[in-house]
C-alpha positions in Angstrom: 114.6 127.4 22.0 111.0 127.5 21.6 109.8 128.7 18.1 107.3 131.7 18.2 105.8 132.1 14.7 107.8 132.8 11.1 108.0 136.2 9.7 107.6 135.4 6.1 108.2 138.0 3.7 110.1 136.3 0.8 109.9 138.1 -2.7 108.1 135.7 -5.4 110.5 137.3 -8.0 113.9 135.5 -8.3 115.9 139.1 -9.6 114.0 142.1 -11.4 115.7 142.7 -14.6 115.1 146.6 -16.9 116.0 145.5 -20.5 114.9 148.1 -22.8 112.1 149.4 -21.4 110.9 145.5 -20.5 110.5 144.4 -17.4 112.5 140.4 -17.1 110.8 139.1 -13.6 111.3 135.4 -13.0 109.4 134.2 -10.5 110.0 131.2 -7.8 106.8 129.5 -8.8 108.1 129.6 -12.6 110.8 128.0 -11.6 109.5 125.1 -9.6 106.7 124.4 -11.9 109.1 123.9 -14.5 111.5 121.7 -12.2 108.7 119.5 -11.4 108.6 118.7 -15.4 112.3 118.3 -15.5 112.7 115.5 -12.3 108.9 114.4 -13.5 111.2 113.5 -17.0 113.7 111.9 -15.4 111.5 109.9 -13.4 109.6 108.2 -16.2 112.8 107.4 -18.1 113.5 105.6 -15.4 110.4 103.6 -15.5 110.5 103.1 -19.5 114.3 101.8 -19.8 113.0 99.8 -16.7 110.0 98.3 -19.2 111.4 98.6 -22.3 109.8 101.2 -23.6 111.4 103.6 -26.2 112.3 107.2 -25.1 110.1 108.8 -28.1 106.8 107.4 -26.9 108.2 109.4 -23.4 108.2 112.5 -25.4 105.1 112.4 -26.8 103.8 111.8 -23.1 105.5 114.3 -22.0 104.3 117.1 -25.0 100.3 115.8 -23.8 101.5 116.2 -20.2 102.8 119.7 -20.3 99.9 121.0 -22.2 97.4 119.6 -20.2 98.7 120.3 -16.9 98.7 124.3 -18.0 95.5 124.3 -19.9 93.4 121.9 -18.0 94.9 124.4 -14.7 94.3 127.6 -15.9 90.8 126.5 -16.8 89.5 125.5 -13.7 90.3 128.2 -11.9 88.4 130.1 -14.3 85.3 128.3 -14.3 85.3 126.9 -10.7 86.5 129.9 -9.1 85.8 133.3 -11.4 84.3 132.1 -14.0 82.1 136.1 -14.0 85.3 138.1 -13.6 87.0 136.2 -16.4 84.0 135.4 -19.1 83.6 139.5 -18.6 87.7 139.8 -19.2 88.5 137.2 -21.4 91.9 138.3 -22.3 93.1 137.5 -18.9 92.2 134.1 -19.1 96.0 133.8 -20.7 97.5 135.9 -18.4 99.1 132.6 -16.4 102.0 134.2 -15.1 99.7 136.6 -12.5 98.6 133.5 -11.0 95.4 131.4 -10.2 95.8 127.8 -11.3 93.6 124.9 -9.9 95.0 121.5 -9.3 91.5 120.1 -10.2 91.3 121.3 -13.4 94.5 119.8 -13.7 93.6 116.9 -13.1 91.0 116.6 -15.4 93.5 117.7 -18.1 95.6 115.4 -17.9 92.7 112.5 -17.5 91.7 113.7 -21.2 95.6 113.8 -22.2 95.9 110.6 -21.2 93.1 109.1 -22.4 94.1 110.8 -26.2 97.6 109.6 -25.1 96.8 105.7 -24.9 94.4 105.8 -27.8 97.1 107.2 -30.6 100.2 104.3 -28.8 97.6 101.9 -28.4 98.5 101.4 -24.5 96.4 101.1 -21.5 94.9 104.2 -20.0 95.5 102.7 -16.5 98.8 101.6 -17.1 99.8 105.0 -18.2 98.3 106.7 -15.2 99.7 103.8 -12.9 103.3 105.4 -14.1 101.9 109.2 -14.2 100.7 109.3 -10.9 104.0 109.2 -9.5 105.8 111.6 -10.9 102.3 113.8 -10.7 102.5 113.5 -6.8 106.1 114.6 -6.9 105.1 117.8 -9.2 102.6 118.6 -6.0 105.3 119.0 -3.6 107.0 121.5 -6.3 103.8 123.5 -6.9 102.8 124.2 -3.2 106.2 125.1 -2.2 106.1 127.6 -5.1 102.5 128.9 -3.4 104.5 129.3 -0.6 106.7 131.3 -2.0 104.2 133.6 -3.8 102.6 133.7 -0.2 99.1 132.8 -1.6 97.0 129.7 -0.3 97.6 129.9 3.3 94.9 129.1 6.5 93.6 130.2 8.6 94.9 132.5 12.0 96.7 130.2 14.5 98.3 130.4 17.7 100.5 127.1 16.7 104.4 128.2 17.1 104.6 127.2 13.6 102.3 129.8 12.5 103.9 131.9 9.6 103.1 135.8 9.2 102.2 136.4 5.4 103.9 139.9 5.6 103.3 140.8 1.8 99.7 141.1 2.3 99.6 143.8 4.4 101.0 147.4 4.6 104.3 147.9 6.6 104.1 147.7 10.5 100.7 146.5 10.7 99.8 143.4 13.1 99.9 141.0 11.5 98.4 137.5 12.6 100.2 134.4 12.4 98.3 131.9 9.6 98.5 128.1 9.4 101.0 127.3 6.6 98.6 125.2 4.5 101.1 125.1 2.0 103.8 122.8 3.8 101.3 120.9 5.2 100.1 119.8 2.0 103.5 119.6 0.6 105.0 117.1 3.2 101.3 115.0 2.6 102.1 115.2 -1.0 105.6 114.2 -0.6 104.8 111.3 1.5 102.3 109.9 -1.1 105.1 110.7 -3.6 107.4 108.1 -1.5 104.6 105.4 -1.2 103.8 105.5 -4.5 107.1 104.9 -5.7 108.3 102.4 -3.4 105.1 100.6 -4.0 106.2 100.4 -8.2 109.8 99.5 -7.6 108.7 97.0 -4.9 106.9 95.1 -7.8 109.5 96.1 -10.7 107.3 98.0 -12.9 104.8 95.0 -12.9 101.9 97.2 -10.9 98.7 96.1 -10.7 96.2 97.6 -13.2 94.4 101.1 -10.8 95.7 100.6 -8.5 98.2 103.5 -7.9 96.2 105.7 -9.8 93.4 104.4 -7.3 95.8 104.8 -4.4 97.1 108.6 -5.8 93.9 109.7 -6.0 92.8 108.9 -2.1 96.1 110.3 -0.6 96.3 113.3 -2.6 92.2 114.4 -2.8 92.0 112.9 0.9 94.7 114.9 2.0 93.2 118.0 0.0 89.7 117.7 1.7 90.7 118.3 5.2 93.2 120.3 4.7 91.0 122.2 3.3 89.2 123.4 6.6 92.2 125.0 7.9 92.7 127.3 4.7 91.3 130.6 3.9 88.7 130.8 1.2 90.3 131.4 -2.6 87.2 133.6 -3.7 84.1 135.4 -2.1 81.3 133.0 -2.7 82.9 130.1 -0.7 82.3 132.2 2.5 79.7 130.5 4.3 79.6 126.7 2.6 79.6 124.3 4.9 82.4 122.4 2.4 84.5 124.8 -0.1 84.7 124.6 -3.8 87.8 122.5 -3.2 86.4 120.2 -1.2 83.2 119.5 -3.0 85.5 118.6 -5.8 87.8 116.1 -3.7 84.6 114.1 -3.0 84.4 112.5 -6.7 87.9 111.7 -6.9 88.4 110.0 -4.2 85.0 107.9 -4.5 86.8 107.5 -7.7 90.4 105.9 -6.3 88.7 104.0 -4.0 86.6 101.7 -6.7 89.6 101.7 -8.9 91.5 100.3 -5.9 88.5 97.7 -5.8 88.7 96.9 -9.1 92.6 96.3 -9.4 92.3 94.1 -6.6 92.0 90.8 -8.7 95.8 91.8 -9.7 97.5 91.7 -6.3 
């Protein structure tokens, strides 16, 4: 049987709960964000009993991680994306839960987390970020399968049998056009980096080179991201006409970025 597009019309909310007069509304996205902490945890215990290293210095990691990946997040979608709407709605800027989180500002949170990290246990910042990296590219799979369950994110109209119909977006019995699923494509890239990166650290038992996963992460995730990228949908209005998206112009430093840390770790293989 030949497949003909996917009607997608999954509801973002897990149940819809009336306590009180309050509304309790999990959503899928919640959920997986949180997951990707939980195996991200298990993950790097893994790694420390591996090394040695104590379970308490995992918690504090993990404190720095959490708050940086939400902060750093939230904040660059507001200042790479709407920085007007929000610096003229301020109070919005906490409202997380409606959406609108930027893996690049994520990344740069949890560069400065990292960096505070290593300083206060007196460990190396690429070390740490040779360990990070992994469970990071692991959390990517979570987070774009929760975009595709808050139908958000998607590309471009296709005629590609595995073209999915966003039916949320649009009023009941309209025609609606079948849209390259941006989000799977990105999660299988991300989940295949996830698998290289990991067999890559157990393949030299914790003893990784100094960069040069971080270097490697930062090339198959930001790579990935940048062409990718021409198949989506713009996020917000001013991206329409750029010859390279917001997105995109930010993949360009980081992956410049993995490819001299690569170059510098090389000394170590």
């Amino acid at each position: 049987m030949i497949l003909e597009f996917v009607s997608w019309n999954v509801n973002p909310e897990i149940f819809s709960l009336d306590i009180f007069g309050f509304t309790l509304a999990p959503r899928w996205y919640g959920l997986l964000f949180a997951a990707s902490f939980f195996f991200g945890y298990l993950l790097m215990i893994k790694f420390f009993k591996k090394e040695g290293i104590s379970e308490k210095v995992l918690d504090t990691l993990t404190t720095y991680m959490l708050i940086a990946t939400v902060v750093g997040a939230r904040l660059g979608h507001v200042l790479f994306y709407q920085p007007d709407y929000y610096f003229a709605h301020p109070m919005e800027i906490l409202f997380i839960w409606e959406g609108g989180l930027a893996s690049h500002g994520a990344a740069v949170g949890i560069l400065i987390a990292i960096y505070i990290f290593s300083i206060k246990e007196k460990r190396s910042y690429l070390w740490t970020m040779d360990r990070i990296v992994i469970v990071t590219a692991l959390a990517a799979v979570f987070i774009r399968t929760g975009n595709l369950l808050n139908s958000e994110i998607y590309g471009h109209i296709t005629d590609m049998p595995w073209g999915f119909k966003f039916l949320r977006d649009y009023p009941s019995g309209a025609d609606v056009a079948p849209r390259h699923p941006t989000q799977i494509y990105e999660a299988l890239a991300y989940l295949f980096s996830f698998i290289l990166l990991y067999r890559y650290y157990d393949k030299k038992d914790g003893k990784t080179a100094n960069g040069y996963l971080f270097g490697l992460f930062l090339i198959l995730i930001f790579g990935t991201r940048f062409f990718i990228e021409f198949l989506k949908e713009d996020q917000v209005g001013f991206e329409a006409g750029m010859a390279l998206n917001m997105g995109q112009l930010l993949s360009i430093p980081l992956v410049i970025a993995g490819a001299i840390l690569i170059w510098n770790s090389r000394k170590f293989n």
